[in-house]
N, C-alpha and C positions, 0 to 999 in steps of 0.2 A: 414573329420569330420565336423559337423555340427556345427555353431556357438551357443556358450551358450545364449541363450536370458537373463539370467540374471544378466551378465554380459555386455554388453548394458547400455552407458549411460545413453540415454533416458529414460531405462528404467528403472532403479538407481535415475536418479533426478526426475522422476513422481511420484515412490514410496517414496521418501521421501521430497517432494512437497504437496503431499496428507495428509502421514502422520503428516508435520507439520502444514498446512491447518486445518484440523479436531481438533488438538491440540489447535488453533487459535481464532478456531469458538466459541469451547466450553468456554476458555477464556471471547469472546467476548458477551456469553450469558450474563455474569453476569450483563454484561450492556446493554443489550435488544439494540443490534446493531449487524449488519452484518459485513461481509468483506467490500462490497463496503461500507460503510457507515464510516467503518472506515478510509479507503484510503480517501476517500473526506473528513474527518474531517482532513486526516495525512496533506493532501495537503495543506488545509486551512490554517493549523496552521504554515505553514514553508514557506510558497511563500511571496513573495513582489511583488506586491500588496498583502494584503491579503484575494484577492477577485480574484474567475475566474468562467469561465462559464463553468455549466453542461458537452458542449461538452466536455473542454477542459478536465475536472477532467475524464468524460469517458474513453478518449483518453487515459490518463496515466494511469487510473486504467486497461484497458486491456478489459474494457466491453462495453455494444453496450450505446447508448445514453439514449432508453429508462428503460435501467436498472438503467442507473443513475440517471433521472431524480425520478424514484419509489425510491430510496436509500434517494435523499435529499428530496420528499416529507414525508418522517418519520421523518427528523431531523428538519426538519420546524417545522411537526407535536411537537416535544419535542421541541422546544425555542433553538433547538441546532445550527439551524444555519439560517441567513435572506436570501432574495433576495433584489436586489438591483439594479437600472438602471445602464448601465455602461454611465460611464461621456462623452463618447465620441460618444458609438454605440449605439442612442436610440435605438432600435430593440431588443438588448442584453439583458438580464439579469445576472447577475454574482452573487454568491453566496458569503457571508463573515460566518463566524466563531463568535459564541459570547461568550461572557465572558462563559455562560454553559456550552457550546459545546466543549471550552478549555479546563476547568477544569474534561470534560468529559476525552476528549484525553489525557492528563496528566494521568491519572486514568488508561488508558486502554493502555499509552505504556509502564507503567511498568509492568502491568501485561500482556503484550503479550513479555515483554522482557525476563518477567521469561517462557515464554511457550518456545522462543528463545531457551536463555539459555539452558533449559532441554536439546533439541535437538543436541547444538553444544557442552556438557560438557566432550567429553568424546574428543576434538581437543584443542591440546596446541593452543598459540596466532600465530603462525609462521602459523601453520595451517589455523585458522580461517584465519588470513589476506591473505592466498592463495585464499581459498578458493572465498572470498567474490573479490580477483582480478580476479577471472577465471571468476564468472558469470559476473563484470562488463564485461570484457573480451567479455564473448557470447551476453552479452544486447546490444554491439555496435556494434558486428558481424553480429548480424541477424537486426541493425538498428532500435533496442529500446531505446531510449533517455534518459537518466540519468537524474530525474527529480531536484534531493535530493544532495549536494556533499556529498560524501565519506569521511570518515575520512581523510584517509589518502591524500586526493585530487584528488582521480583518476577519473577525468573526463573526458568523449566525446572531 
């Protein structure tokens, strides 16, 4: 007997990957900003330094350089975020986060927490914190780097 395809993880976590993607975006319209744009704002706002470069933000967001590079020329464009020499690698440019671009992100992670939310309301907390151990789980297996710590500390 033939394998159910819909039963398939892959094909289980893309549909509701998508699904909460689209959920995400539209979120994200309220605030005339995309996915990448918000990932490089998330980054911004949580890293120490609170400065890094294009590639690096690329790098973690999962996208090529020059989508990144088109993502922080719109928040430059809004006062949301500067450029800046890096102190050590003239060559460099590194990007920082401003007082706007915060108060944006603040704005847009509670309102992508409730799009969250929607998604995981129907998983008690036992659940959720499986869940969210299993993908850390697969981000380390397939050797995707944990940018962000985890609540509960579960890091690389």
């Amino acid at each position: 007997m033939a394998e159910n395809f819909e039963e398939r993880l892959t094909y289980l976590m893309r549909r509701v990957s998508t699904a909460l993607a689209q959920d995400v975006d539209r979120v994200l319209r309220d605030f005339a900003i995309t996915h990448a744009q918000y990932g490089a704002l998330a980054q911004l706002g949580l890293v120490d330094p609170e400065a890094l470069s294009a590639a690096t933000m690329a790098d973690r967001n999962g996208i090529t350089a020059q989508s990144m590079s088109s993502a922080i020329a719109g928040l430059l464009d809004r006062g949301l975020v500067r450029r800046e020499p890096h102190p050590t690698h003239g060559r460099i440019l590194q990007v920082r986060i401003t007082p706007k671009g915060a108060e944006l992100l603040d704005r847009a992670h509670v309102a992508t927490g409730k799009a969250e939310n929607r998604s995981l309301a129907f998983l008690d907390e036992q659940q959720k914190h499986a869940l969210g151990s299993s993908l850390r789980a697969m981000m380390r297996a397939m050797g995707l780097y944990l940018y962000f710590p985890a609540a509960d500390g579960d890091r690389p």
